[in-house]
N, C-alpha and C positions, 0 to 999 in steps of 0.2 A: 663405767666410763662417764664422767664428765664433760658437759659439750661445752666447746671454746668460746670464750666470753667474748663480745665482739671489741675489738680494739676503737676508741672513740676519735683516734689520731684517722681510723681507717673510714669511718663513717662521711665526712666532705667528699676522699674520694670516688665515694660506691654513690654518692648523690649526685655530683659533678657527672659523671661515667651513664649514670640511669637518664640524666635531661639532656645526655650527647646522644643516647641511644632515643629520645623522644624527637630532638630536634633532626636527627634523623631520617626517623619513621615520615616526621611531617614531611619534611622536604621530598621523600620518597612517594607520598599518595600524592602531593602536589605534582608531581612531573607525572605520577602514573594518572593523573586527572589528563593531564596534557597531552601525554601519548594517546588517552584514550581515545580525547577529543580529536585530534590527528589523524588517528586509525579510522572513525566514525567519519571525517571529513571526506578523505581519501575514499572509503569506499560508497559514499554518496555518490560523486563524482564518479566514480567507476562506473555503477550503477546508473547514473543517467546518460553516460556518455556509452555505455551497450545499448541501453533504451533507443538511442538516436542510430546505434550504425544497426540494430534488425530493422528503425520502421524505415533505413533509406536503403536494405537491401529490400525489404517486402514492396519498395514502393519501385523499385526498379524492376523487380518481377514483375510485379502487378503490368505495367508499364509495359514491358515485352510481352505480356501476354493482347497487350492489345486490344482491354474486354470494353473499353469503350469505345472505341470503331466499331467492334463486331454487332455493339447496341446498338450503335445509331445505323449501321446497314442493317439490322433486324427490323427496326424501326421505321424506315424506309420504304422497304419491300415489303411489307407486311400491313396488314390492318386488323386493327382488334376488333373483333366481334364481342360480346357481353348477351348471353342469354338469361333471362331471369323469368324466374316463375312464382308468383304469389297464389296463396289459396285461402281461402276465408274459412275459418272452422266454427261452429259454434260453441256457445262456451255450454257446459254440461253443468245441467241444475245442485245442489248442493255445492258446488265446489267454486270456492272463490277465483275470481277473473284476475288478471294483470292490474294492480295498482292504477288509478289514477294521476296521469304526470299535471303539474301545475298548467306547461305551456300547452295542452290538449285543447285543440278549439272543436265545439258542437258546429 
């Protein structure tokens, strides 16, 4: 069998037909750009606007919980004591000492 010669009458419309199907496709990533942008818009905004209603539920918690009054009555009634203990060791022959800092006064 012999394969069908293409008709030259047919060839305008299969080119015409190929750049409706191109101008198409553009037109179609053009709006799928748009939507995308849209969709990426939208859930930014979603995203920030959750961000805002947990830190105005945490801070209404926080808030009911009352935890800075309960510091400043700790604060109040209380006195800090601070114990500290220093001890002088000496340094062991062979073995290198702590660096010398620049601001070290003799």
């Amino acid at each position: 069998m012999s394969e069908p010669e293409d008709d030259p009458s047919d060839f305008d419309g299969r080119e015409e037909r190929s750049q409706r199907i191109a101008r198409l496709g553009r037109r179609l990533l053009h709006r799928g750009d748009e939507i995308g942008r849209a969709v990426l818009s939208q859930s930014d905004k979603a995203k920030t606007e959750m961000v805002r209603m947990v830190a105005r539920e945490v801070r209404t918690y926080l808030d009911e919980l009352k935890l800075k009054e309960d510091l400043l009555d700790l604060a109040r009634s209380h006195s800090l004591e601070v114990k500290i203990s220093l001890s002088l060791k000496p340094l062991v022959e062979g073995e290198p000492g702590p660096a010398a800092t620049p601001d070290a006064k003799d």
